[in-house]
N, C-alpha and C positions, 0 to 999 in steps of 0.2 A: 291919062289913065295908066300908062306901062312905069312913071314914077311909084304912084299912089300902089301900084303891086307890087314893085319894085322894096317898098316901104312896109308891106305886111312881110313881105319875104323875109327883111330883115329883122325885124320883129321875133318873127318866127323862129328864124336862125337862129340868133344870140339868147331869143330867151330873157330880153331887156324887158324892164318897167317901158312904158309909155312914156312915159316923162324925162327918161332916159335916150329917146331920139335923138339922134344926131340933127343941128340946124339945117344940114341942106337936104333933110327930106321932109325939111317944114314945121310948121306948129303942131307937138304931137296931139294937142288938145284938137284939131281941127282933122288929123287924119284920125285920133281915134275917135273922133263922133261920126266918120265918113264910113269907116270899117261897122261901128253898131249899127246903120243905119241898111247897109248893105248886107249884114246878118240877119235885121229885124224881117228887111224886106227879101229874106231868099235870095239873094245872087250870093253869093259862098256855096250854098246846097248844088243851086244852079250849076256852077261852077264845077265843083268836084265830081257832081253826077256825070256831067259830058265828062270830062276827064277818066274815069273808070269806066267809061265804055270802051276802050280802046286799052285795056290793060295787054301788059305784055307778061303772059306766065309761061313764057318757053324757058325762062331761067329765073330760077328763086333762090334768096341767099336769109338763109337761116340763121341766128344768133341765141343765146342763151345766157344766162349768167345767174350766179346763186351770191346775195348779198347776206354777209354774216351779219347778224344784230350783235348790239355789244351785248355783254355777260349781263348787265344788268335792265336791259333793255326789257325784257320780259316781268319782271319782279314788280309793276305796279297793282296796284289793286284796279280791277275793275269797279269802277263807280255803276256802270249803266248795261250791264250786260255783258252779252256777246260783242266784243267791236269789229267793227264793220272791216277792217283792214288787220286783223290780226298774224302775227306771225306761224308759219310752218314749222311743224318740227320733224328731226330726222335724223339720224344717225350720227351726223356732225353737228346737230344741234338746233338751237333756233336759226330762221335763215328764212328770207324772203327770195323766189325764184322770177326774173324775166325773160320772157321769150318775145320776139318782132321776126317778124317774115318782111321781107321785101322784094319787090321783086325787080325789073332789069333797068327800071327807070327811074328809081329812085323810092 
């Protein structure tokens, strides 16, 4: 088992296709139907719920960042509405804002 987490970790990490697994952590087709089948069935929720009971908020580290859209980024027509992921505007412009809290453990 400490592989096969070992394996989502990585995943997670890099932010790879599935199909992009490295060979020595197996057939990605075989861990990714191992991963669906332990989402389907609840051990991830499982998982993560133990894990945030023991959170550590004695130190938190804070980030922010404001991403500029290009000049023409904004200029399509809406077909369907309001979209759902629309840009902000603001005095420097158009510009989407992220913000992540974390805290001491990762």
């Amino acid at each position: 088992m400490g592989s096969f987490l070992e394996t989502v970790m990585w995943i997670g990490r890099t932010g790879a296709p599935w199909r992009a697994l490295p060979v020595e952590y197996g057939k990605w087709s075989s861990v990714h139907k191992r991963f669906i089948r332990w989402a389907r069935s609840g051990v991830w929720q499982m998982i993560f719920n133990t894990l945030a009971v023991d959170e550590d908020t004695e130190w938190l580290m804070i980030d922010s960042t404001i991403i500029r859209a290009h000049q023409h980024a904004v200029g399509a027509r809406k077909k369907y509405g309001v979209q759902e992921q629309e840009l902000g505007r603001s005095k420097g412009g158009f510009s989407s804002k992220l913000h992540a809290v974390c805290d001491a453990l990762g």
